[in-house]
C-alpha positions as CSV (number, residue, x, y, z in Angstrom):
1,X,58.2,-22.2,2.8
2,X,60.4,-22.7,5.7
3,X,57.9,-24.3,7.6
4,X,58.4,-27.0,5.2
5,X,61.0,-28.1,8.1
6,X,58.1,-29.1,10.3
7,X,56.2,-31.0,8.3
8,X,58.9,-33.3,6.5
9,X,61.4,-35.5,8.3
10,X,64.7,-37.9,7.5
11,X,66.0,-40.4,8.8
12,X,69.2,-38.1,8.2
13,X,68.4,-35.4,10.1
14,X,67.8,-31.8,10.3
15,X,70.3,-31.6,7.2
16,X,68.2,-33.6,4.9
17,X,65.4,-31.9,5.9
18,X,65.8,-29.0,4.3
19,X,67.1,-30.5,1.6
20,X,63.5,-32.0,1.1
21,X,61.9,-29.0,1.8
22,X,64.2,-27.1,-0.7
23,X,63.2,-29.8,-3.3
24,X,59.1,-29.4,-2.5
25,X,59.6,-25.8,-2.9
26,X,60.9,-25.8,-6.1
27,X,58.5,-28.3,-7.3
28,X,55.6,-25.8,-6.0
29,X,57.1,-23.0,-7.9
30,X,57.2,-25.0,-10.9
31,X,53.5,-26.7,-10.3
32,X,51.9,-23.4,-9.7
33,X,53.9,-21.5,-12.3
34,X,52.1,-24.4,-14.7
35,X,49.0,-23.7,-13.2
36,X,49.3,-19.6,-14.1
37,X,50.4,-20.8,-17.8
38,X,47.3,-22.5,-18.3
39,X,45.2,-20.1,-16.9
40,X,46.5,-17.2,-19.0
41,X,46.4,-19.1,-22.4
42,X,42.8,-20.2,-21.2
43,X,42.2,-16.3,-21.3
44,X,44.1,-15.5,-24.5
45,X,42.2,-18.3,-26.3
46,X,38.6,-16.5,-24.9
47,X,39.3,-13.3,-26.4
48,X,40.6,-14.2,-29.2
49,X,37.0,-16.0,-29.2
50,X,35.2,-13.2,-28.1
51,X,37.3,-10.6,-30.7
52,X,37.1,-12.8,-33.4
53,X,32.9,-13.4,-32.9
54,X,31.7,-10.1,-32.6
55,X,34.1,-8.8,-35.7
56,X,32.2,-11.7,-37.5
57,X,28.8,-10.6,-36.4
58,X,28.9,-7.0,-36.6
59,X,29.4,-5.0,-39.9
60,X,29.4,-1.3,-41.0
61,X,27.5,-2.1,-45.0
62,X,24.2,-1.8,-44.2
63,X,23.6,-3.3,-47.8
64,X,22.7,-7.1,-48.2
65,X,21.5,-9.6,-45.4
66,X,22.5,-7.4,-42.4
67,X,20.1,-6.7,-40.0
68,X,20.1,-3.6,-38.1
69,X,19.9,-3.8,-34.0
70,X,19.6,-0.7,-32.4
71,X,22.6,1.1,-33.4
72,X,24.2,-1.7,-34.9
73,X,24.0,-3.6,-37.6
74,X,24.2,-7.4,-37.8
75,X,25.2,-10.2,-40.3
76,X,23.1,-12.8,-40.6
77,X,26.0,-14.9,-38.2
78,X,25.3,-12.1,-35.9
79,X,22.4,-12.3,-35.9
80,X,22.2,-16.3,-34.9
81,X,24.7,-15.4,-32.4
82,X,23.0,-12.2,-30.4
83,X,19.4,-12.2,-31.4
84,X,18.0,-16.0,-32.6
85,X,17.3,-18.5,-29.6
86,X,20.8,-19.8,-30.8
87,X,22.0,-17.7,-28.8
88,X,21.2,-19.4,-25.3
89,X,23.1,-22.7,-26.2
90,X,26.4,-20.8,-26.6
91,X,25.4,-19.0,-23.0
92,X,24.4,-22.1,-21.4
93,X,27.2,-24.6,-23.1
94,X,30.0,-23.2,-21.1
95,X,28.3,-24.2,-17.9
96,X,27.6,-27.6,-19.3
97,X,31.2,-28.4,-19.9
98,X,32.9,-26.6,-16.7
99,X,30.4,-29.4,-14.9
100,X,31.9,-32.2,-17.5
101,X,35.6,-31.2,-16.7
102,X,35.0,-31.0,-13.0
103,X,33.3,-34.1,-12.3
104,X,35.9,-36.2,-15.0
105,X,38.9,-34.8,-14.7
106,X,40.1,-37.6,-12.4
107,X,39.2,-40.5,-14.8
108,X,41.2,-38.4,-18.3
109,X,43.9,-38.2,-19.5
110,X,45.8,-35.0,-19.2
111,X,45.9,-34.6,-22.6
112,X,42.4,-34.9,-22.8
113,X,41.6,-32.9,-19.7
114,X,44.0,-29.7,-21.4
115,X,42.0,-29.8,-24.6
116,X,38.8,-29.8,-22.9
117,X,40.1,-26.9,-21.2
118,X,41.1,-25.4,-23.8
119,X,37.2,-25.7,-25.8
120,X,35.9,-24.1,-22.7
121,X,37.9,-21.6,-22.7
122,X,37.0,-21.1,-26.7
123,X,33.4,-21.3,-26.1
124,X,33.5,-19.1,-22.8
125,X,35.0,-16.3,-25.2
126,X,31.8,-16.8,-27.7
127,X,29.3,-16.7,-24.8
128,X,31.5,-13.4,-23.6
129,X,31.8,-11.4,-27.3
130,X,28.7,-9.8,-26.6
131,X,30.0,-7.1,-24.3
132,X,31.8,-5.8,-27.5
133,X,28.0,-4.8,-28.1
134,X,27.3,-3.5,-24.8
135,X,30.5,-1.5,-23.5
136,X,32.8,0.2,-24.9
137,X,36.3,-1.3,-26.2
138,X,38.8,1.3,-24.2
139,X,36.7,0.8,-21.0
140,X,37.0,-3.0,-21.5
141,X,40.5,-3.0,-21.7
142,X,40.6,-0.6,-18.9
143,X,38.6,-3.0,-16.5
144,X,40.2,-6.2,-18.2
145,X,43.9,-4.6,-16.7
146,X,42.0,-3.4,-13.5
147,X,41.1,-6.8,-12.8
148,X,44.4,-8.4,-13.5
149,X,46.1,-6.5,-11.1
150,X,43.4,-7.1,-8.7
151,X,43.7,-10.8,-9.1
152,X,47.2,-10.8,-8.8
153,X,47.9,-9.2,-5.8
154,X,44.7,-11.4,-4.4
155,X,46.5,-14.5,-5.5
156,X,50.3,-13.0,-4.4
157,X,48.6,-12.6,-1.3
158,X,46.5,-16.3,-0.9
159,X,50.2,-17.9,-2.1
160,X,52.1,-15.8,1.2
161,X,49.9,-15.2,3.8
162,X,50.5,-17.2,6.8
163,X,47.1,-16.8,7.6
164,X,45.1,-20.3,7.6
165,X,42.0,-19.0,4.8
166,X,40.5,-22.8,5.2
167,X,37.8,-21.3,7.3
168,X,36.5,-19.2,4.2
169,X,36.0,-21.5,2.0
170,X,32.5,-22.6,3.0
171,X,31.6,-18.6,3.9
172,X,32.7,-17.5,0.6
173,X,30.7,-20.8,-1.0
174,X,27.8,-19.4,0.5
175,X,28.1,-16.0,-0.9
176,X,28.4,-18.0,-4.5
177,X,25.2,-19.4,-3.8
178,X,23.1,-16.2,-2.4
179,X,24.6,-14.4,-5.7
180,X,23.4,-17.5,-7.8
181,X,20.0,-17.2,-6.9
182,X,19.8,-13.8,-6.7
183,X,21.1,-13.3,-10.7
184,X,18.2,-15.7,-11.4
185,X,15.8,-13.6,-9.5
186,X,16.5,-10.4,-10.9
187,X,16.3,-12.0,-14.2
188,X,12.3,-11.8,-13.8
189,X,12.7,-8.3,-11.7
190,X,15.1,-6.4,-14.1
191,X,15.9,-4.6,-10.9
192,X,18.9,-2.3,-11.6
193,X,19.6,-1.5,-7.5
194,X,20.0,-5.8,-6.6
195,X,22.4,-6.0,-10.0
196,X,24.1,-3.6,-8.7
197,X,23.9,-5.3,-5.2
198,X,24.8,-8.5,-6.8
199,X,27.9,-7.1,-8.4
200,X,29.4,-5.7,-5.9
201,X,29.1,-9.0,-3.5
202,X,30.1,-10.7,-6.6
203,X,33.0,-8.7,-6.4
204,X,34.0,-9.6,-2.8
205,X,33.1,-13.3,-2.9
206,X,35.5,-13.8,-5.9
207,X,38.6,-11.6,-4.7
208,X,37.8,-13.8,-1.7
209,X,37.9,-16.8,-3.7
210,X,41.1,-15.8,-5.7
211,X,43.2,-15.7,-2.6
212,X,41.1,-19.0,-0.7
213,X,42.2,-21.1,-4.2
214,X,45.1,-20.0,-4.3
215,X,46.4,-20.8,-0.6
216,X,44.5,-24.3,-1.2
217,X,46.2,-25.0,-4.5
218,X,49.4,-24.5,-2.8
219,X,48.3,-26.6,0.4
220,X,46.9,-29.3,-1.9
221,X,50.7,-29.5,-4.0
222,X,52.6,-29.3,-0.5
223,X,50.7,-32.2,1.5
224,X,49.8,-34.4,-1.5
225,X,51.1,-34.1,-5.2
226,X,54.6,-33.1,-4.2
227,X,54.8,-37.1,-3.5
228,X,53.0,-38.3,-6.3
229,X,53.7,-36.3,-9.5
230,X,53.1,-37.4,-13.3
231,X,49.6,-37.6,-14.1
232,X,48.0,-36.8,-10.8
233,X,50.1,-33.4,-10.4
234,X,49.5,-32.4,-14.4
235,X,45.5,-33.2,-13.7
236,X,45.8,-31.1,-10.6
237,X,47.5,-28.2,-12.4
238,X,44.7,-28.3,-15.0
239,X,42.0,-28.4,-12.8
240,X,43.7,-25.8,-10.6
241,X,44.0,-23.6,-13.6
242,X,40.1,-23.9,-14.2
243,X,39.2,-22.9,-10.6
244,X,41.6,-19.8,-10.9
245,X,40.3,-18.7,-14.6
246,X,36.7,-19.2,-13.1
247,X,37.5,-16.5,-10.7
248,X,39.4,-13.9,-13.0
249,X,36.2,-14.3,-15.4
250,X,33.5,-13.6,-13.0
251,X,35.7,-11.1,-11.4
252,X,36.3,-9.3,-14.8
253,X,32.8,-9.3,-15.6
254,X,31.8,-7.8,-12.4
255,X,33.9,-5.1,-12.6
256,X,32.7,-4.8,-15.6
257,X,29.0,-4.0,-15.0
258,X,30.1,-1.2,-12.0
259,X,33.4,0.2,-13.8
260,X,32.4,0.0,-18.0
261,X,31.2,2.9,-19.7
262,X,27.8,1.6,-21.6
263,X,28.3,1.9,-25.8
């Protein structure tokens, strides 16, 4: 942060100039610690979500209404949940609202705009409890702790580098893009080589993305929110938070499909 000194002047001098940069770094610590707090009870409320759907939906009495699934058997809440065409509004709704948030966030409150997050979040852990059916628990907590530590030293390093990442940012939207359409695709091929293609770019684009936010949530509180505050900065965080649990997600379940052991 000592460049700060370059980039804010006084009419006091050099003296008061630290002073103010002092002051905007403070304020960034403080802004992006928000931004982390946010995230991580975003992912505490999806699986909690996640834990507390598939204990719902799975049972061990094969007696009554459950309905067996391969090796599993379902209740009928399960069953609504994994098997009925029910199930592709909880996939699809957590799309629907991360585009709601996005495009509003400007025009809500931020009370409105934290609760929102905070449904998403809710209903991202519901569209997510099916891996409890697909992998198996230890190896999801083993690639849930691989992937924080991943993301953490990506965003340490996006929050220190001195390295200008602005270039990246359409590059690594590209990659989003190509991965996009090439999920879609193999949704109709079932080809087991592009997923695993696709996961590993997926991979790269989003550490890629972890850092790029990062360094452009600090650069976005440095040049523009420091000076404004209230509201505007509180939306910010929110919305900063989204874009950084977006990429610990997709990251997560990434590493998921190369790293978990199948159930």
């Amino acid at each position: 942060m000592s460049d700060l000194d370059r980039n804010y002047t006084s009419p006091f001098g050099r003296a008061a100039g630290r002073a103010d940069a002092a002051t905007v770094d403070a304020g960034l610590r403080t802004y992006m610690l928000r931004i982390y707090n946010y995230m991580s009870i975003g992912l505490a409320i999806t699986g909690l979500a996640a834990l507390g759907v598939y204990m719902a939906a799975v049972t061990t009495d094969p007696a009554g209404d459950a309905v067996r699934v391969g090796k599993i058997f379902l209740t009928p809440f399960g069953y609504a949940m994994f098997v009925s065409p029910l199930k592709w509004l909880f996939i699809l709704a957590p799309l629907g609202m991360v585009f709601a948030i996005s495009a509003g966030i400007n025009r809500m409150q931020p009370a409105t705009a934290q609760m929102m997050f905070w449904v998403f979040s809710a209903l991202m852990g519901v569209s997510l409890s099916s891996i409890f059916l697909v992998y198996t628990h230890t190896s999801i907590v083993r690639v849930f702790f691989i992937t924080a530590a991943t993301f953490g030293a990506l965003s340490l390093y996006g929050y220190t580098t001195k390295r200008d990442m602005t270039g990246m940012g359409s590059f690594l939207f590209m990659g989003l893009i190509g991965i996009i359409i090439a999920s879609l695709v193999n949704i109709f091929l079932a080809s087991s080589m592009l997923q695993f293609v696709v996961s590993v770019v997926g991979v790269l684009v989003f550490a890629g993305l972890t850092a790029w936010d990062t360094q452009r949530l600090k650069n976005d509180y440095i040049y523009g929110y420091a000076s404004q505050g209230g509201d505007v900065a509180e939306r910010a965080a929110i919305s900063g938070a989204l874009s950084l649990y977006l990429n610990f997600i997709n990251l997560f379940t990434l590493l998921l499909q190369l790293l978990g052991q199948r159930d």
